[in-house]
C-alpha positions as CSV (number, residue, x, y, z in Angstrom):
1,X,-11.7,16.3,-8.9
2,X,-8.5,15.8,-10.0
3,X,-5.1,15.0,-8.1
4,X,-2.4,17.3,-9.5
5,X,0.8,15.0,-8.4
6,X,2.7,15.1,-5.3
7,X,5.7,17.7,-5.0
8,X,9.4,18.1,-2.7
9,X,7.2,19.7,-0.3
10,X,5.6,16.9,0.7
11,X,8.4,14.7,1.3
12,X,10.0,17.0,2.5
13,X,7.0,17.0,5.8
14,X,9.7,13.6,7.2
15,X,12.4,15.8,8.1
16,X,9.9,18.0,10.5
17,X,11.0,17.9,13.9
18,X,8.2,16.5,16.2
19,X,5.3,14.8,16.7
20,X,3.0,17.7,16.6
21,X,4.7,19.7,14.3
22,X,4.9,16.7,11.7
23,X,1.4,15.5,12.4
24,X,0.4,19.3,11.7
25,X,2.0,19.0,8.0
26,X,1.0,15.7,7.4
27,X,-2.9,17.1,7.8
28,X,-1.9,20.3,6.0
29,X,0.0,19.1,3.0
30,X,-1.0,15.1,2.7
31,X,-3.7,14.2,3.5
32,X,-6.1,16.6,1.1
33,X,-4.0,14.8,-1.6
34,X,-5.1,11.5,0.0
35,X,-8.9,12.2,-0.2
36,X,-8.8,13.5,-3.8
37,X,-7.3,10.1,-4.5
38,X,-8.9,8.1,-2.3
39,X,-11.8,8.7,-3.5
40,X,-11.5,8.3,-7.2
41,X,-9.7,4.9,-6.1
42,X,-12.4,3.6,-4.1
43,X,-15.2,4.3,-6.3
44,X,-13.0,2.6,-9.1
45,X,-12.1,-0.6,-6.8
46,X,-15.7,-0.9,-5.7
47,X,-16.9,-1.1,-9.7
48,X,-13.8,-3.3,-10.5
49,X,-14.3,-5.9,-7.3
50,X,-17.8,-5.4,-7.8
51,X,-17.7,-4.8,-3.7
52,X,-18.5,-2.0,-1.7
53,X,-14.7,-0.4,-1.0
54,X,-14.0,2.1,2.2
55,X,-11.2,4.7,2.5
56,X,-9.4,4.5,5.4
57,X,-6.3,7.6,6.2
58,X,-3.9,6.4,8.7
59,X,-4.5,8.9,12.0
60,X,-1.3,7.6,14.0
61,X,-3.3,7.9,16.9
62,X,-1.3,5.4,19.4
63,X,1.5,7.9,18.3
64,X,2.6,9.9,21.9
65,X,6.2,10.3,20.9
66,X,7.7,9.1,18.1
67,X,6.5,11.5,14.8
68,X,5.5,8.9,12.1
69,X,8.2,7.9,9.3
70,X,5.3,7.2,6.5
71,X,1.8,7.8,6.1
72,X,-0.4,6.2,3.5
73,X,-4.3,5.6,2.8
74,X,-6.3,2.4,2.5
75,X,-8.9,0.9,1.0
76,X,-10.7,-2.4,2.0
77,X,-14.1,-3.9,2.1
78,X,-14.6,-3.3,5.9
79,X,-15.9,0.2,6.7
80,X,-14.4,0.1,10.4
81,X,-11.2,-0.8,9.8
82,X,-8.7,-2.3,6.9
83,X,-5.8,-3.5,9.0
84,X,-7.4,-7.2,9.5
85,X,-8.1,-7.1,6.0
86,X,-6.5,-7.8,2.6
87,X,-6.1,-3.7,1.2
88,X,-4.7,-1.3,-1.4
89,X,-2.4,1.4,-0.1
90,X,-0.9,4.8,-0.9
91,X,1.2,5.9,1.1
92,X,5.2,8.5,1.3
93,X,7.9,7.8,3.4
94,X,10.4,10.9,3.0
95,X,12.3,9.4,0.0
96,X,9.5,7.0,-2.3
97,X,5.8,6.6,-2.5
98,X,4.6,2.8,-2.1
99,X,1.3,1.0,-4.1
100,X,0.5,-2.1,-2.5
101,X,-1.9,-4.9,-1.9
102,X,-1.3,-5.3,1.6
103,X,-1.4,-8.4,3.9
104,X,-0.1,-7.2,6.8
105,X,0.2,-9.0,10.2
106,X,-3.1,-8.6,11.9
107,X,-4.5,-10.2,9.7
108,X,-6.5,-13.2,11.9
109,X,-6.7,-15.9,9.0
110,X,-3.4,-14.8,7.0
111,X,-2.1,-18.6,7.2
112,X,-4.6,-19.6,5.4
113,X,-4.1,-17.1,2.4
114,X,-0.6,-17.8,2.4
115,X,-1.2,-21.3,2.1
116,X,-3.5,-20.5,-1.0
117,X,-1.3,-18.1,-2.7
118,X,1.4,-21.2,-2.4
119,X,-0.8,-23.3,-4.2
120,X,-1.4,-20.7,-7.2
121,X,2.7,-19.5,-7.0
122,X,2.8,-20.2,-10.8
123,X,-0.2,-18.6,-11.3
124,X,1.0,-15.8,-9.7
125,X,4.9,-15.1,-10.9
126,X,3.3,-15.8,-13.9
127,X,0.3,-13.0,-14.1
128,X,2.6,-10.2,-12.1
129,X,5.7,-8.3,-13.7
130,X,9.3,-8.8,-12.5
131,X,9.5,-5.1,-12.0
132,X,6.4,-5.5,-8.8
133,X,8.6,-5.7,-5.2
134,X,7.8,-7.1,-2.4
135,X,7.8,-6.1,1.3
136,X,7.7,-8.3,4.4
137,X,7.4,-5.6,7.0
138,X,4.8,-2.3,6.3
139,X,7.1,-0.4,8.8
140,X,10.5,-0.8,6.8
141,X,11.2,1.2,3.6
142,X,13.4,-1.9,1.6
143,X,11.7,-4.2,-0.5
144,X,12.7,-6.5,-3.5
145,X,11.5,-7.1,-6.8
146,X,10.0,-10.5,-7.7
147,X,12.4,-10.9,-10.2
148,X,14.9,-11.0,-7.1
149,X,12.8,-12.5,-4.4
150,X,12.6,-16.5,-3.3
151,X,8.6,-16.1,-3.6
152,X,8.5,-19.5,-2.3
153,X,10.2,-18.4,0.7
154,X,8.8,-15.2,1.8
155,X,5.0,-16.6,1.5
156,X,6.5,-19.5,4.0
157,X,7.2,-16.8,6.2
158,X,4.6,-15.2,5.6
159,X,2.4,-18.2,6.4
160,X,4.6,-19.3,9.4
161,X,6.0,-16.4,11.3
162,X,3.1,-14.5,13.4
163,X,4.3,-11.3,12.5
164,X,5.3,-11.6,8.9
165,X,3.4,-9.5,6.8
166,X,3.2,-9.5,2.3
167,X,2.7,-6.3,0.7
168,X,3.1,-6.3,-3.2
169,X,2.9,-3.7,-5.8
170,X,5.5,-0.9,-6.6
171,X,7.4,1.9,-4.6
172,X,8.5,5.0,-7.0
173,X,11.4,7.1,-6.0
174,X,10.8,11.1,-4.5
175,X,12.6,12.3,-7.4
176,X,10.6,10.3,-10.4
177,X,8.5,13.4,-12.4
178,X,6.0,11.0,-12.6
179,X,4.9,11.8,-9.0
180,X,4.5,15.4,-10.0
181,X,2.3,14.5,-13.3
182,X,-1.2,14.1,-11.4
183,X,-3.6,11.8,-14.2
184,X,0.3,9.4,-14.9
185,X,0.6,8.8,-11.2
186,X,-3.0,8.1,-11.7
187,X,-2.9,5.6,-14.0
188,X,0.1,3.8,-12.6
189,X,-2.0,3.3,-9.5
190,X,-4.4,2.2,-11.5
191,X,-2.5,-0.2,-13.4
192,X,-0.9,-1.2,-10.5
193,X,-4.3,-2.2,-8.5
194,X,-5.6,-3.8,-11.7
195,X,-3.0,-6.2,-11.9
196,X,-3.3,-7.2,-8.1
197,X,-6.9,-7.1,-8.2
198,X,-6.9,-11.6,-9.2
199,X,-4.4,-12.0,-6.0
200,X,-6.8,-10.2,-4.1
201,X,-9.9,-12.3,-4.7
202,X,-7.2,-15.2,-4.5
203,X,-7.4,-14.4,-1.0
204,X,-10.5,-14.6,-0.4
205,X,-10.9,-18.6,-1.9
């Protein structure tokens, strides 16, 4: 199995008019992409966390109206569901594709993680590269780089506002060739998830 990169066309599927008809592309053109890398991801996070890890592809099934801006896949260590867990994401919005370890708002004890990864923010802007951005909202496209970022500030939100959320990782641009060179997405994923794999079992402490 091997994924063979990600192409205009797929982008492209966010400028489709329609729930229907976007949901229709989204199963047509995405989402076998997603399972070809879903699963090579989550047999290599299960080896690497030494966990079992579960693929998750985003249905949009509350969706009655509105066709969805992004979609993206998950993995976590809960088979029923990732979104009240710490997880790794894939995902496109019409102009980037995002890698992140997510922390998004439903998760029930995030106060506590935040108040963790507080405690280690040395540790962290230390072991992470300057080039990694950071999101406070899963449903927004902007993020900033850490280089940029008050870390200090956003896991203080994070910890305090009910609905904050902390994704981290790396968003690439439609038009990078990288995204159409299968195995060097691959192994920027890779990389990516390898260097967020300690903030992950951070988490967890």
């Amino acid at each position: 199995m091997q994924f063979e990169g990600f192409t205009k066309n797929d982008f492209d599927t966010f400028n489709i008019e329609g729930l229907d008809a976007r949901m229709e592309a989204i199963e047509e053109r995405i989402r076998p992409k997603f399972r070809e890398i879903g699963q090579l991801l989550t047999d290599e996070l299960s080896v690497n966390l030494g966990e079992e890890m579960f693929l998750h592809i985003a249905k949009h099934a509350r969706r009655t109206v509105n066709a969805p801006k992004d979609t993206w896949l998950a993995i976590a260590g809960n088979k029923r569901g990732y979104k009240q867990h710490p997880h790794f994401q894939v995902g496109l919005f019409d102009d980037h594709v995002f890698i992140w370890l997510a922390f998004i708002y439903e998760l029930p004890n995030k106060a506590e993680m935040a108040k963790t990864f507080l405690k280690n923010l040395k540790t962290i802007k230390s072991s992470i590269p300057n080039d990694f951005v950071v999101s406070q909202d899963h449903m927004k496209k902007n993020a900033t780089s850490l280089k940029e970022i008050d870390l200090k500030n956003a896991l203080e939100r994070f910890r305090d506002v009910k609905k904050a959320e902390f994704l981290i990782g790396r968003q690439i641009a439609a038009n990078d060739p990288i995204l159409t060179n299968g195995a060097e997405f691959m192994d920027v994923v890779r990389n990516t998830f390898e260097t967020l794999i300690p903030l992950y079992k951070l988490a967890y402490k």
